[in-house]
Backbone bond lengths (Angstrom), bond angles and torsions (degrees), N, CA, C in turn:
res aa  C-N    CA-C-N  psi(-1)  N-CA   C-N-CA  omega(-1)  CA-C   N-CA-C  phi
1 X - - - 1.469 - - 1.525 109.43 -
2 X 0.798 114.48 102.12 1.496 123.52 152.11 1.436 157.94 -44.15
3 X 1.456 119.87 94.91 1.214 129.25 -128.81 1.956 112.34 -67.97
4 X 0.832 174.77 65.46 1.749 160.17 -166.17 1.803 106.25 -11.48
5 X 0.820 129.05 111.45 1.312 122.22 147.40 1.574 141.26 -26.07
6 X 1.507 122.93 118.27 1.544 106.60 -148.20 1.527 107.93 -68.43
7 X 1.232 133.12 147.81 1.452 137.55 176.00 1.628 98.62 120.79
8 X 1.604 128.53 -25.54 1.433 129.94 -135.96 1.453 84.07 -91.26
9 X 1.696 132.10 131.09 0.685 117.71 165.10 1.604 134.24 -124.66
10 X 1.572 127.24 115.56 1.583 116.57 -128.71 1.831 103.77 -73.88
11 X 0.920 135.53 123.98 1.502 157.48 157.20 1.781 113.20 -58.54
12 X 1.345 134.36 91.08 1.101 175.11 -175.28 1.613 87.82 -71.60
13 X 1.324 111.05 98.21 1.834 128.63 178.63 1.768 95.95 -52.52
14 X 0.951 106.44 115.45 2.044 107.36 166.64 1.335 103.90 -112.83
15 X 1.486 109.28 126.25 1.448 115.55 170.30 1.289 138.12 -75.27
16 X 1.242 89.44 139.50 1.748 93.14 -166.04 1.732 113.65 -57.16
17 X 1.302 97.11 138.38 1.709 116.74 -161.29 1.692 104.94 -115.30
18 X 1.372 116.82 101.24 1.343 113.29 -149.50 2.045 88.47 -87.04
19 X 1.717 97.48 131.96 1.353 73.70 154.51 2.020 148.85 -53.25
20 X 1.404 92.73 149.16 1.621 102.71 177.60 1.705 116.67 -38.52
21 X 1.380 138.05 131.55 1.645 115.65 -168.32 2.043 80.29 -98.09
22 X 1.375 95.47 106.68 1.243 114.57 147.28 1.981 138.95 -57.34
23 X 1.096 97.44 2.34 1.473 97.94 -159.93 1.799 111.50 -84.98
24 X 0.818 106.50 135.02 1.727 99.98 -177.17 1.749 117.22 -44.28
25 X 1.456 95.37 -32.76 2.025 79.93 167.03 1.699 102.03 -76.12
26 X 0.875 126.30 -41.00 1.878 121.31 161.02 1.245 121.93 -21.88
27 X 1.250 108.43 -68.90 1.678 127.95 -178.68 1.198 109.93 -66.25
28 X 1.439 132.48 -30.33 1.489 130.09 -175.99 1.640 103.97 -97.18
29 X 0.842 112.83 3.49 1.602 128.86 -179.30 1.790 99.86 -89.68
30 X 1.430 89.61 -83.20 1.444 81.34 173.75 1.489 136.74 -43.93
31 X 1.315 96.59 -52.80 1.733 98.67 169.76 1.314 119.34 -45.24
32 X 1.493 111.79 -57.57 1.748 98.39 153.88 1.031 154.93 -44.86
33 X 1.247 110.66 2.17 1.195 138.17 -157.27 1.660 101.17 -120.44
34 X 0.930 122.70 -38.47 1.276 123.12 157.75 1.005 153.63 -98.47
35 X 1.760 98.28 37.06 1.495 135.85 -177.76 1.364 108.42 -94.42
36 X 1.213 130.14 173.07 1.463 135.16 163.70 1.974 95.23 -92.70
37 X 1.528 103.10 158.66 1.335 96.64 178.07 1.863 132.41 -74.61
38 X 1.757 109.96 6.14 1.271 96.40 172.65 1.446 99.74 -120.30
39 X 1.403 108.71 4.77 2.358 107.64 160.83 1.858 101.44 -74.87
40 X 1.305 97.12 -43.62 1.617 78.91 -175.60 1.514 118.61 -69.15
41 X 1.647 112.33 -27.45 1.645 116.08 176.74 1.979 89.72 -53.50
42 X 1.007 111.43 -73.49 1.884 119.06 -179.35 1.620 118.77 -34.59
43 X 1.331 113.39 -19.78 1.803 114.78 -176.91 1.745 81.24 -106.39
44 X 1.695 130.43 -41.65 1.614 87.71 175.78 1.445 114.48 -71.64
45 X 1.190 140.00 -30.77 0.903 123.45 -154.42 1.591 103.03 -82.88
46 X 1.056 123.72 -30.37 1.683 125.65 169.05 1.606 109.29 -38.80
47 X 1.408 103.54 -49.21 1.447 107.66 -158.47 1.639 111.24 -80.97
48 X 1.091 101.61 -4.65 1.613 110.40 170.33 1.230 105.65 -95.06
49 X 1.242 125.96 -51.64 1.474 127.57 170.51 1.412 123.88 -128.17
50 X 1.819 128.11 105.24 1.173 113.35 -171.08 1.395 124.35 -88.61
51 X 1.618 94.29 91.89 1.721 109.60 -178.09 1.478 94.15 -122.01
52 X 1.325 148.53 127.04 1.539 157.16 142.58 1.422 107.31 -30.40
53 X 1.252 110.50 -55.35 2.049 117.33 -169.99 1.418 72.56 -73.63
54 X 1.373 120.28 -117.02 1.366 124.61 -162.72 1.770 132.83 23.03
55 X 1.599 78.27 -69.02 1.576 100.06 175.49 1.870 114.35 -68.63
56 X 1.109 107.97 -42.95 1.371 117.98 164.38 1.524 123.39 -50.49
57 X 1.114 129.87 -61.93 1.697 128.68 131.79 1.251 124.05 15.78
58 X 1.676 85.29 -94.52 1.583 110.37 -169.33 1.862 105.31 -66.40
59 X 1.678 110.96 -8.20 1.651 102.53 175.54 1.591 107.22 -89.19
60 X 1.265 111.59 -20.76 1.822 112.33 177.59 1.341 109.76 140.15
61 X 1.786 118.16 -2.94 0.957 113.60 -135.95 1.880 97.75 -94.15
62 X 1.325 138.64 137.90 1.295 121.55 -178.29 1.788 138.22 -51.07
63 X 1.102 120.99 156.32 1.405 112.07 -151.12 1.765 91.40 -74.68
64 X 1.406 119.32 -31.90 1.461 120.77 174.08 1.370 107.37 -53.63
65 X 1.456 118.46 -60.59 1.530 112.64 -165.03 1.685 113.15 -99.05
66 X 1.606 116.06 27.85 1.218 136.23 -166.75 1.414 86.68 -73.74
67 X 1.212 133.69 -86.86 1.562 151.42 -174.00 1.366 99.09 -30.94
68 X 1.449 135.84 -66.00 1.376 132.50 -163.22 1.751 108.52 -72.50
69 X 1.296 113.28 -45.52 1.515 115.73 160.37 1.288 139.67 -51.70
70 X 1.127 92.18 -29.17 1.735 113.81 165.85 1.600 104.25 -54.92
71 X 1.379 110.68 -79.85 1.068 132.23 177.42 1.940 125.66 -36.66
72 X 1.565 96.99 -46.40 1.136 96.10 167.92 1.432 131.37 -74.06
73 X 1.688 117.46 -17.48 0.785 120.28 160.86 1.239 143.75 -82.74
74 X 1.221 114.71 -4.80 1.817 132.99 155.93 1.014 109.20 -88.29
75 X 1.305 123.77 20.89 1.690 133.69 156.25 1.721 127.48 -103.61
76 X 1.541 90.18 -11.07 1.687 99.15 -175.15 1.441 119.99 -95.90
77 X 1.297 99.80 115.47 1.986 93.27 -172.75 1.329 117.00 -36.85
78 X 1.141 116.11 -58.38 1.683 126.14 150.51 1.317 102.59 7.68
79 X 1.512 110.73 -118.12 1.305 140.34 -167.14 1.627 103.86 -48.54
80 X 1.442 109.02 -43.91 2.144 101.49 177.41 1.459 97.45 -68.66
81 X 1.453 136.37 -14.15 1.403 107.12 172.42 1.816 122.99 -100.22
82 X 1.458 84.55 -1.30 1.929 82.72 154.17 1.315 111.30 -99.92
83 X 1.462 123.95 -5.75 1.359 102.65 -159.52 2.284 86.28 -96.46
84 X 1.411 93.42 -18.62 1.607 93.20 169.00 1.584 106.15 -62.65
85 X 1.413 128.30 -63.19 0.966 116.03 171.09 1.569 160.07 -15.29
86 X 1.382 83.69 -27.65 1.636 101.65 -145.51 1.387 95.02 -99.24
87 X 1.303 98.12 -36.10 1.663 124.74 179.88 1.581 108.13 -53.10
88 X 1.107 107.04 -46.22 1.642 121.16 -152.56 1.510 95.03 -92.15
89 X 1.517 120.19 -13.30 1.436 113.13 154.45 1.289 125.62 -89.59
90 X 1.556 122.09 0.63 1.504 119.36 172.89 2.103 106.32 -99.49
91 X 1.214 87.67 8.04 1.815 87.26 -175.96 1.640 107.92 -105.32
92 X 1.441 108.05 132.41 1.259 113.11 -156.04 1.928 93.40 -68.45
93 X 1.708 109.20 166.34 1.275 118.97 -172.50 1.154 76.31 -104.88
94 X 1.920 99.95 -170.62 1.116 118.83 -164.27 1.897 95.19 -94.46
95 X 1.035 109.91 -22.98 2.125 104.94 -177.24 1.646 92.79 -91.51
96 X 1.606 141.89 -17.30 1.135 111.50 158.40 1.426 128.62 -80.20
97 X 1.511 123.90 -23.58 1.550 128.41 139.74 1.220 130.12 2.37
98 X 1.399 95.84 -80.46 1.609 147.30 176.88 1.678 102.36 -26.41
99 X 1.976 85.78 -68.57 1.558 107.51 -177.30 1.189 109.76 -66.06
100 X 0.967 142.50 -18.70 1.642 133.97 177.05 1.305 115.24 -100.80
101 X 1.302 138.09 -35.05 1.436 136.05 120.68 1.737 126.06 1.90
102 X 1.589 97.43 -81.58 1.880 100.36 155.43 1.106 130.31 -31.22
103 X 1.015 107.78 -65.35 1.936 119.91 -171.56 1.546 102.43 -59.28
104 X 1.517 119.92 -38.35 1.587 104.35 -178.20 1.311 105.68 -82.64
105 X 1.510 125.55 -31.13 1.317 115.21 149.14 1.770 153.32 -31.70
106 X 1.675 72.18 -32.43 1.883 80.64 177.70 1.422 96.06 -105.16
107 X 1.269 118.32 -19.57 1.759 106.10 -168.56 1.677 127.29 -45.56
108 X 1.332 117.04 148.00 1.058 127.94 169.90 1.539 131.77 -121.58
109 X 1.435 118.29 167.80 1.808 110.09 178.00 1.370 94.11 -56.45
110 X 1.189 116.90 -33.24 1.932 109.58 -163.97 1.550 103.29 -56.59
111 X 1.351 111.58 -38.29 1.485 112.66 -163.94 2.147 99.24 -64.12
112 X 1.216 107.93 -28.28 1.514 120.09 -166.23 1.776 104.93 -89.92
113 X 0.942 133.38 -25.63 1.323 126.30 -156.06 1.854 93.38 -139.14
114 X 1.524 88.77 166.76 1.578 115.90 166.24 1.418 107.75 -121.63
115 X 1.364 116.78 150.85 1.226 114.64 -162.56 1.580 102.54 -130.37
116 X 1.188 138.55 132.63 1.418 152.06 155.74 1.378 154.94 -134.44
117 X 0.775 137.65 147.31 1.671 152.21 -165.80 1.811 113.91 -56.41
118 X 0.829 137.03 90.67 1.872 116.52 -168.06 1.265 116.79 -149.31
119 X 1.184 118.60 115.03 1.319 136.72 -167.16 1.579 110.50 -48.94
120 X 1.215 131.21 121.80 1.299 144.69 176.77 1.395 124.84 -124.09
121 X 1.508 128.12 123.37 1.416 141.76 -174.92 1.835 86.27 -98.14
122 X 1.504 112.77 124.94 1.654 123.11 -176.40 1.713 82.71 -103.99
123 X 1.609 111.18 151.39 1.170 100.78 173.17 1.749 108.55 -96.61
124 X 1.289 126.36 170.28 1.191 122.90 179.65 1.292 114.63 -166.76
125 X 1.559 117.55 149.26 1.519 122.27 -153.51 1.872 93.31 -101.20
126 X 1.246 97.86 121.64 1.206 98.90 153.54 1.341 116.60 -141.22
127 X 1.849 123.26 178.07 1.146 138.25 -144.09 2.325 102.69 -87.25
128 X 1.902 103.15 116.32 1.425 89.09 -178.64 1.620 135.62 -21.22
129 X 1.738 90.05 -51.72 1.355 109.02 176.41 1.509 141.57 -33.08
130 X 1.323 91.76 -37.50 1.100 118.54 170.75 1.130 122.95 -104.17
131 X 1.156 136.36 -18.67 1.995 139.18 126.54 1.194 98.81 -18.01
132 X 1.895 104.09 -75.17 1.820 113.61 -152.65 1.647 93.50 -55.31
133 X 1.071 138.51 -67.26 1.872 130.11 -173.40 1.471 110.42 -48.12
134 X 1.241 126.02 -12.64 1.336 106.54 172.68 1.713 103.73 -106.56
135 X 0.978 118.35 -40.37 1.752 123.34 152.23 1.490 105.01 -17.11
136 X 1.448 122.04 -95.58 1.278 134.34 162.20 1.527 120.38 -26.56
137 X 0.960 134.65 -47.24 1.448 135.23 -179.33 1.372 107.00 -74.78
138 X 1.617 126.95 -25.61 1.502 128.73 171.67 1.380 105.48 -85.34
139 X 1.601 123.27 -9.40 1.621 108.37 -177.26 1.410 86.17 -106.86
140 X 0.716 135.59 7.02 1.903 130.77 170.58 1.515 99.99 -95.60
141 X 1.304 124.72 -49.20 1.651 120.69 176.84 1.277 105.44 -54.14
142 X 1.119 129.79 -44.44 1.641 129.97 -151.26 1.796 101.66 -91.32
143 X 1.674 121.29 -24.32 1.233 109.77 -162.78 1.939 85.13 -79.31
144 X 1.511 101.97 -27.62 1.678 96.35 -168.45 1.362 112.56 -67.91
145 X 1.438 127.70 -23.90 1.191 121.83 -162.56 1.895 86.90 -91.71
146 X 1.318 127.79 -53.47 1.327 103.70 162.53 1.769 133.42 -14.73
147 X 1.232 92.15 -68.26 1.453 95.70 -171.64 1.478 112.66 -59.92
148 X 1.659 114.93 -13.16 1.541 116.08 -175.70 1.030 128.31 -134.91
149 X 2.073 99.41 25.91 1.392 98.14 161.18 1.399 123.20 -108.23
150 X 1.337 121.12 1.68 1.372 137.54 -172.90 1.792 115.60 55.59
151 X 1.570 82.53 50.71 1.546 100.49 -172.87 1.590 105.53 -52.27
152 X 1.332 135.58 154.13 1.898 159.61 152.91 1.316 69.20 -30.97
153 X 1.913 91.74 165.64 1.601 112.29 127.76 1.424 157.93 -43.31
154 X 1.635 80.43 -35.90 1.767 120.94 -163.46 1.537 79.79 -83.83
155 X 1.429 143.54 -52.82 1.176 162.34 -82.98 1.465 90.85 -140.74
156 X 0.921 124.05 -57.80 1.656 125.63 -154.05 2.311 89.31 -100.93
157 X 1.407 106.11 -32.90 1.402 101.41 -173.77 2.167 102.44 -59.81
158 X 1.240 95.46 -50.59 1.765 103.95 170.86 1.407 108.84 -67.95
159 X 0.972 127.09 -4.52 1.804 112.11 169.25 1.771 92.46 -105.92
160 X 1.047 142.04 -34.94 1.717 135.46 179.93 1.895 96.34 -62.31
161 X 0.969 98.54 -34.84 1.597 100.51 169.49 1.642 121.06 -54.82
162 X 1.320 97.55 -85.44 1.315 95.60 168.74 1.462 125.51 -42.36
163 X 1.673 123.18 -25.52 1.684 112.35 -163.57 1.497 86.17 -74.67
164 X 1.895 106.52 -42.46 1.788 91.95 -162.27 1.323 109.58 -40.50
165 X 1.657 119.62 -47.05 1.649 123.03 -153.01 1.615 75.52 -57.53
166 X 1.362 137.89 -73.26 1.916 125.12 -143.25 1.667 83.76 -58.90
167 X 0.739 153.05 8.57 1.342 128.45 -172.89 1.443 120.79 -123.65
168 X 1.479 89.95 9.45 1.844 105.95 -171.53 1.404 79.69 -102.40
169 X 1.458 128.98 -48.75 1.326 137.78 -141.43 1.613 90.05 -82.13
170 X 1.644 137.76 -61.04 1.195 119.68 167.87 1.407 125.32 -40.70
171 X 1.242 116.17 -44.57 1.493 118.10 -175.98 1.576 118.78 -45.08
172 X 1.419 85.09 -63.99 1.912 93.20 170.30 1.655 115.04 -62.77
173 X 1.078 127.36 -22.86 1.338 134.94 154.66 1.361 103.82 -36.92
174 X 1.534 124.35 -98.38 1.463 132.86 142.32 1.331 129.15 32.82
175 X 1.635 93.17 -69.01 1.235 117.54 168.71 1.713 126.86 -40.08
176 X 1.505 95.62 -58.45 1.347 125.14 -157.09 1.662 96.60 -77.13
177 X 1.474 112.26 -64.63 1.431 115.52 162.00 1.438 133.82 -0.61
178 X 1.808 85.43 -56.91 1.662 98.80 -175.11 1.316 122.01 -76.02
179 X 1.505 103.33 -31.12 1.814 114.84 166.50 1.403 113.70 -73.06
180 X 1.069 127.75 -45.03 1.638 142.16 -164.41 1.130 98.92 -146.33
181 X 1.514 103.47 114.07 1.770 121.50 -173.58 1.351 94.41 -86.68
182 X 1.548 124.47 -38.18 1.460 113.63 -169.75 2.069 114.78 -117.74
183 X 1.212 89.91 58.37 1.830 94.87 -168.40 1.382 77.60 -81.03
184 X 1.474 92.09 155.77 1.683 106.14 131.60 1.438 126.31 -138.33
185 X 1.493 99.44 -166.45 1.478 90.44 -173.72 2.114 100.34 -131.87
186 X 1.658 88.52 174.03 1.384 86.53 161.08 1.307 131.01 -99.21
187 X 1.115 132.88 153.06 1.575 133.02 -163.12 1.365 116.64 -157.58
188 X 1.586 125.54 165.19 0.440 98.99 -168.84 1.871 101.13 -113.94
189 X 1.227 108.90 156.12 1.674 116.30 177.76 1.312 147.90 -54.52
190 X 1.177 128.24 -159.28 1.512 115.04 177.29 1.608 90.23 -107.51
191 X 1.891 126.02 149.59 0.821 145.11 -175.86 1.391 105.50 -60.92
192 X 1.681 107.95 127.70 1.516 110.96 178.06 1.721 121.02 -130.52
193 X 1.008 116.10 138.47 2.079 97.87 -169.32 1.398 97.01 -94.48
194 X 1.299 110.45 147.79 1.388 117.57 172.82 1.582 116.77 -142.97
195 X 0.864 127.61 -176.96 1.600 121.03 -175.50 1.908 110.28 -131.57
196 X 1.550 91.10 135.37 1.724 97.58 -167.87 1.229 94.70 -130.75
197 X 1.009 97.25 168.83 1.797 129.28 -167.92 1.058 110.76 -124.84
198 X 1.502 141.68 106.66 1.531 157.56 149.01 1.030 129.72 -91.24
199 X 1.616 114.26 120.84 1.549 104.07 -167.11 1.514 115.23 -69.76
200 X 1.446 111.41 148.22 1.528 107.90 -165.94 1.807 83.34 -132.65
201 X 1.513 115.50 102.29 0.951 118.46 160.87 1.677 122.61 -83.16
202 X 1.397 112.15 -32.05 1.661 106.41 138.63 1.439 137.46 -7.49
203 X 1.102 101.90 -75.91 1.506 125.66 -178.67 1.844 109.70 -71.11
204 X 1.241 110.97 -42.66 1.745 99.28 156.13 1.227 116.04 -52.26
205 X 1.173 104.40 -71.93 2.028 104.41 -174.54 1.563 107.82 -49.37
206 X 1.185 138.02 -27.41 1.364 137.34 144.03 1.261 116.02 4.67
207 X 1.986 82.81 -101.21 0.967 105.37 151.27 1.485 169.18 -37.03
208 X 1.695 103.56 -12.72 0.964 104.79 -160.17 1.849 150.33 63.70
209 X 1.508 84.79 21.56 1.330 102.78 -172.91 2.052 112.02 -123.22
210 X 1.261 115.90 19.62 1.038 118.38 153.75 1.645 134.41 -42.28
211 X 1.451 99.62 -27.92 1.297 91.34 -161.50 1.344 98.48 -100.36
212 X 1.471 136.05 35.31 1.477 150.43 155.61 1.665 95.91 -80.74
213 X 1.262 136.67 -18.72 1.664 117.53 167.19 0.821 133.69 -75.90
214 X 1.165 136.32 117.98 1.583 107.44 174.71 1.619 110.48 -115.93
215 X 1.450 121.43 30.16 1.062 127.82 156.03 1.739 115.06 -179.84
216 X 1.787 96.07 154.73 1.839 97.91 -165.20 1.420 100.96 -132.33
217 X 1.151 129.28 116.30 1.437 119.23 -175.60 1.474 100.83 -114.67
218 X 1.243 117.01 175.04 2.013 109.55 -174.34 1.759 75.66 -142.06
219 X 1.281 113.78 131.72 1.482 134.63 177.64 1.698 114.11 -136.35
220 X 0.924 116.68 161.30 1.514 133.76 -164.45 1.966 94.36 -59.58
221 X 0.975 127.08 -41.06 1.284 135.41 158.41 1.172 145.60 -75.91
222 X 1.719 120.98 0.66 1.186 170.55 160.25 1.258 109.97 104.66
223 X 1.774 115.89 -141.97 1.179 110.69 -145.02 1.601 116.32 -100.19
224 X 1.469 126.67 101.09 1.194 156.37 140.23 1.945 111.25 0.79
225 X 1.263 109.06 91.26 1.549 104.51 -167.91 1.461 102.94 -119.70
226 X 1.954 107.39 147.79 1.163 93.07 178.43 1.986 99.41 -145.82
227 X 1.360 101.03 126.91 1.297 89.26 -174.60 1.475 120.55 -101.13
228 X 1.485 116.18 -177.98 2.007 98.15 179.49 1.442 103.10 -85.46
229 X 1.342 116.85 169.85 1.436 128.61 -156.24 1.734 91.21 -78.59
230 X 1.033 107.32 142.06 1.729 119.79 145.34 0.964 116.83 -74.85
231 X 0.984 147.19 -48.96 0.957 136.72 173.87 1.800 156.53 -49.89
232 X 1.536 65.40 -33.48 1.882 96.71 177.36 2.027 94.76 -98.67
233 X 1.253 102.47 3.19 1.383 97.77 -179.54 2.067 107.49 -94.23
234 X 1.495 88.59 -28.26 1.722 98.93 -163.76 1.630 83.27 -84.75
235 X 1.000 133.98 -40.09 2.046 126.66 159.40 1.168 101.16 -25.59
236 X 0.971 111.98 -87.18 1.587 133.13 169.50 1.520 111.34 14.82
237 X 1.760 83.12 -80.36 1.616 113.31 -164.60 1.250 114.80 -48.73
238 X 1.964 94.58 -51.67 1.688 115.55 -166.84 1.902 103.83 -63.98
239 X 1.411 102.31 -31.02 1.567 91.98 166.56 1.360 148.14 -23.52
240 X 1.734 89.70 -82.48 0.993 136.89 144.94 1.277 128.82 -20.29
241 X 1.749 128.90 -57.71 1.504 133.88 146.67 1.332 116.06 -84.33
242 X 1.415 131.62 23.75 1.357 140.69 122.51 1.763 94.47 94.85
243 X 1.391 108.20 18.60 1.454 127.75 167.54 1.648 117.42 -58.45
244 X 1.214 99.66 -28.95 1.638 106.13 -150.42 1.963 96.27 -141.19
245 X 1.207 133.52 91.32 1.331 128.67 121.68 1.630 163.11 -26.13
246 X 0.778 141.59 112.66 1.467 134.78 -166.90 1.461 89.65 -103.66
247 X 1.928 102.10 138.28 1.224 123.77 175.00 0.983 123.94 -93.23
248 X 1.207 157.21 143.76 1.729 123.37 167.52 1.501 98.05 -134.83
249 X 1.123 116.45 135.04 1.931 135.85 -176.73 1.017 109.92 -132.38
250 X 1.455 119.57 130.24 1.429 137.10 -119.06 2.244 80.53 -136.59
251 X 1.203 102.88 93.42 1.489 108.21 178.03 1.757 109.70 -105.07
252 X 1.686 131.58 74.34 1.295 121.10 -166.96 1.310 112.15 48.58
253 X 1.050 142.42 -150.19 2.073 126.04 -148.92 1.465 97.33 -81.58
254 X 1.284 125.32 -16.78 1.443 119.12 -167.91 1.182 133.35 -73.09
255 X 1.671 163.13 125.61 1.499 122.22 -156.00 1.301 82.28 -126.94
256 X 1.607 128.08 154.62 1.057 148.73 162.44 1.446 126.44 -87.29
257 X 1.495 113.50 120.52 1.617 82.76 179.70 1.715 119.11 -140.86
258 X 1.156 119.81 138.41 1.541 111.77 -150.81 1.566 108.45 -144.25
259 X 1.367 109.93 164.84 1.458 105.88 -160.05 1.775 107.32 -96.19
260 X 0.946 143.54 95.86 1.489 131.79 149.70 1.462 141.58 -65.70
261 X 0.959 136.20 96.10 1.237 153.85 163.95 1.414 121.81 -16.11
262 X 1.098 141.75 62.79 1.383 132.88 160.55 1.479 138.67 -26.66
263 X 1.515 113.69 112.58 1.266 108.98 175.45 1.767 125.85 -51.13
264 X 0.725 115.42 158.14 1.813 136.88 -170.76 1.642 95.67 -47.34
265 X 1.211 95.06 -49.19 1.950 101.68 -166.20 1.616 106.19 -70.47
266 X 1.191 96.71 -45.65 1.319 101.55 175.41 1.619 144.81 -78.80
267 X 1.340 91.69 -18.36 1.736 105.18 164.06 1.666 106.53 -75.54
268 X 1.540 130.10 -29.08 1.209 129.79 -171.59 1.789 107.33 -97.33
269 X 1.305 120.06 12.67 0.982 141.23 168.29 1.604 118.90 -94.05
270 X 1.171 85.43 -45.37 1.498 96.06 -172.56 1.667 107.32 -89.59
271 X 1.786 110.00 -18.03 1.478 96.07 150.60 1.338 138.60 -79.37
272 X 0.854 121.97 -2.68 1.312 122.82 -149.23 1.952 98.35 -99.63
């Protein structure tokens, strides 16, 4: 047997002792956990809807003694400390805040709209005169192709139709000429593509970016959108990482109040 060396002193292995999981799904765990199985049916069903009868019900409990069970059970330290629990996991933290804060911060029209390509006739005023010569030059094409297509009856009676209509339409042209040598009219243009923007509330909820509205109105011109500021969101933020200060200056009853900017050294100062 083999002796220890004097001074050596032997160290007794202690097992590792994990910390307690503190976390509010932890705590509401346990508390549930130390329910009977039709109080915990009664703390979920509370926490979806806070009605006592209701919840009493939906735990098994009879529709006679629903009301009084209810009641007694929002009396039991027990059950009020899961039903505290449960609560304190539907209330936003301070980094999911944060995160919803960001997103209106970074948001853009892109996040709000769809965007596309679509052919558009612009209308535009130009001079009769120049209507009536192209008027005329289409009832001169059309009488020629008559004469050389060896149109039906049926065939040639519906094209004498149509020339009269171009020929009502020069006339009154004509007309106009003689009163006002230089009228014009409105019309419509040569085809042009352009690109539009439609709100695609679709494509937010997609995304997951709905909750950048904070209002939708539907108007005679359609739908009227209004989102929260970015701006007042990146305030927010800079707060928050202790970037950004509010001043307040005290001018006779009036107070002033304005944003200052914190240097680098000093916002990480002031966290710490």
């Amino acid at each position: 047997m083999t002796e220890q060396p004097k001074g050596f002193a032997h160290e007794a292995a202690t097992p590792d002792l994990a910390a307690p999981d503190t976390t509010p799904e932890a705590e509401y765990q346990t508390a549930l956990d130390a329910l009977e199985p039709r109080q915990r049916l009664f703390v979920e069903a509370y926490l979806r809807e806070p009605n006592a009868t209701k919840a009493a019900k939906t735990a098994g409990y009879s529709k006679t003694t629903a009301r009084q069970m209810g009641s007694e059970n929002l009396s039991k330290p027990a059950i009020k400390r899961a039903i505290e629990s449960g609560f304190r996991l539907s209330v936003m933290g301070p980094q999911e805040v944060l995160g919803l804060i960001t997103d209106v911060a970074r948001g853009t029209t892109e996040d709000l709209f769809t965007f596309e390509v679509v052919e558009h006739r612009p209308r535009v005023q130009r001079y009769v005169r120049d209507l009536l010569a192209e008027l005329q030059a289409q009832i001169a094409f059309e009488t020629e192709f008559a004469s050389r297509a060896s149109l039906s009856k049926k065939e040639l009676t519906a094209h004498k139709a149509a020339q009269r209509v171009l020929e009502l339409q020069a006339l009154r042209m004509e007309l106009e000429l003689t009163r006002t040598p230089n009228v014009k009219r409105w019309v419509y243009g040569d085809s042009v593509q352009r690109r539009e923007a439609h709100l695609d509330l679709d494509k937010m909820r997609a995304a997951g970016k709905l909750h950048l509205v904070k209002e939708v109105k539907w108007t005679r011109f359609g739908p009227a959108v209004k989102v929260y500021d970015g701006m007042e969101a990146r305030v927010h933020i800079g707060k928050a990482h202790g970037v950004l200060k509010e001043n307040v200056e005290h001018s006779g009853e009036m107070g002033v109040i304005g944003i200052e900017v914190v240097p680098p050294h000093e916002a990480d100062e002031t966290q710490t």
